[in-house]
N, C-alpha and C positions, 0 to 999 in steps of 0.2 A: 504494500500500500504506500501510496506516495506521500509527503509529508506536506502541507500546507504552509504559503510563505504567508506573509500579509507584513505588509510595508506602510505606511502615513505621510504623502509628500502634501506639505501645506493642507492638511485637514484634508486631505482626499484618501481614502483607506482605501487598498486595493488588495483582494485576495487570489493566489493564485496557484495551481498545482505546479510540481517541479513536471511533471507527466505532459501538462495540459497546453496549448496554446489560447486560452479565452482565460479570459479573470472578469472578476465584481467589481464596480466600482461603488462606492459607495460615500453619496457626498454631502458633506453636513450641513442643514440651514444656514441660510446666511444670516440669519438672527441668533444663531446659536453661535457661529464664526463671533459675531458682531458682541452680542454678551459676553463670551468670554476675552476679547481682547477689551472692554470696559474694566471685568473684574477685575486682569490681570493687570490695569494702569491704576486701577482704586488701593489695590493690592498692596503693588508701590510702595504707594502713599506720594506719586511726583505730582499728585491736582493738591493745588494749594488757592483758595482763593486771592485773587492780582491784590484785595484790599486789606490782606494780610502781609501782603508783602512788603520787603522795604525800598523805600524811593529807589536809591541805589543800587538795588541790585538787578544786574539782566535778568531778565524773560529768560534767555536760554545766551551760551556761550558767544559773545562779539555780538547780543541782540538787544531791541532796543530795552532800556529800563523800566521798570513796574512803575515809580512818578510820571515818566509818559506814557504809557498805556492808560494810565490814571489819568491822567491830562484831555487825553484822546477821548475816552469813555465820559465826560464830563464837557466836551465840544458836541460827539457826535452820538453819545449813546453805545447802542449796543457795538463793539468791538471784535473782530474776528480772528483769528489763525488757520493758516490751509498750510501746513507741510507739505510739500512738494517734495523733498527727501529728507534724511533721517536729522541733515541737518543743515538745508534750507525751506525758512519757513516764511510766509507772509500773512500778516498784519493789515486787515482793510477793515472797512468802516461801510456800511450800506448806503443806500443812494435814494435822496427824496425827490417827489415829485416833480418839482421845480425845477431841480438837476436834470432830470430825466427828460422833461418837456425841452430843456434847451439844449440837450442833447440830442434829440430828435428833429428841435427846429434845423437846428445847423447842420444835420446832417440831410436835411431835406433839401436845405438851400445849395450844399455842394452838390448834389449829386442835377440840383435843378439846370446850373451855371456850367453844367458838365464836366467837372474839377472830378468827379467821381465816378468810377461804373458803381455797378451793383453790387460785385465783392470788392472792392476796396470800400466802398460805406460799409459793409460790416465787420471789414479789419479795421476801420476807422472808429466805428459806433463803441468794437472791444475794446480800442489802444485808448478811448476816452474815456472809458469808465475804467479802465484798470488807473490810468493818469491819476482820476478825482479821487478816486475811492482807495486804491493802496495807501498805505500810511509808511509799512515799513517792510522792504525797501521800497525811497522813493522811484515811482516810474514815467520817465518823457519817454512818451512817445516818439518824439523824435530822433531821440537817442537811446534808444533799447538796447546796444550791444553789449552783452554780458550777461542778458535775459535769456529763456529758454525760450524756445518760438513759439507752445502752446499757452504761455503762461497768462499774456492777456487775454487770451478766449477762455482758461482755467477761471482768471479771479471774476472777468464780467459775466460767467455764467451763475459763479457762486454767490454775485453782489447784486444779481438779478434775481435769485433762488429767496436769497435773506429779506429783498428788498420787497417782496410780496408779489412777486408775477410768478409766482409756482407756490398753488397750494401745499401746506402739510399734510392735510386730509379732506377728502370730499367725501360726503355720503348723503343719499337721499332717504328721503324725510317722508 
């Protein structure tokens, strides 16, 4: 009788005969993936809340400081974090109406004046709200070299997510 292997690559269990050429896959909710990488950051103990923290000290290593985060959260309200890797992180802030309307006037008016096709307005629409809304690091548009190329499409979809054009939940009634 053959003996059973069974292996676990990133939460995916796979069992399989030394005999056999088929195996089981078997793959964990991604609310169960998602919980336990919570318990295991709660676990920690690295969530401290920012208004426990002291002015001086970084957020994280070469990042900005918990008095400015404080500062920011006291301008703009709710404050964000998106890791992008284990250890580049950004720092935005959500986008109000006002913003948003004059973001879309002007990009109405470029594209009207023919300054724009149609994907460049919405590489332009992304480079503008990652602009307004990044806090830390700061980002021009104009000069984004050193940026990763998805990043402004990354933060204005997540400052659009925050900002309320993407429900948390729908259900009928």
């Amino acid at each position: 009788m053959s003996e059973k292997r069974q292996v676990t690559v990133k939460n995916i269990e796979i069992e399989s005969n030394e005999d056999s050429e088929t195996a089981t896959i078997t793959l964990e909710p991604e609310e169960v993936v998602e919980q336990q990488f919570e318990e295991d950051i709660l676990a920690e103990g690295d969530y401290q809340d920012i208004e426990d923290v002291p002015d001086e000290e970084p957020i994280w290593e070469n990042g900005p400081k918990a008095g400015l985060i404080k500062e920011w959260k006291k301008l703009y309200g709710d404050i964000y974090i998106t890791s992008i890797t284990y250890d580049k992180h950004i720092v935005w802030r959500t986008l109000n109406r006002a913003e948003y309307k004059q973001i879309v006037k002007k990009m109405e008016q470029l594209v009207q004046a023919g300054q724009l096709s149609t994907a460049e307005a919405n590489l332009w629409n992304e480079e503008t709200i990652a602009e307004l809304c990044m806090l830390y690091p700061e980002f021009d548009k104009n000069n984004a070299t050193g940026f990763m190329a998805g990043l402004p499409s990354l933060i204005a979809q997540e400052v659009l997510e925050a900002s309320g054009f993407v429900a948390l939940e729908v259900r009928q009634l």
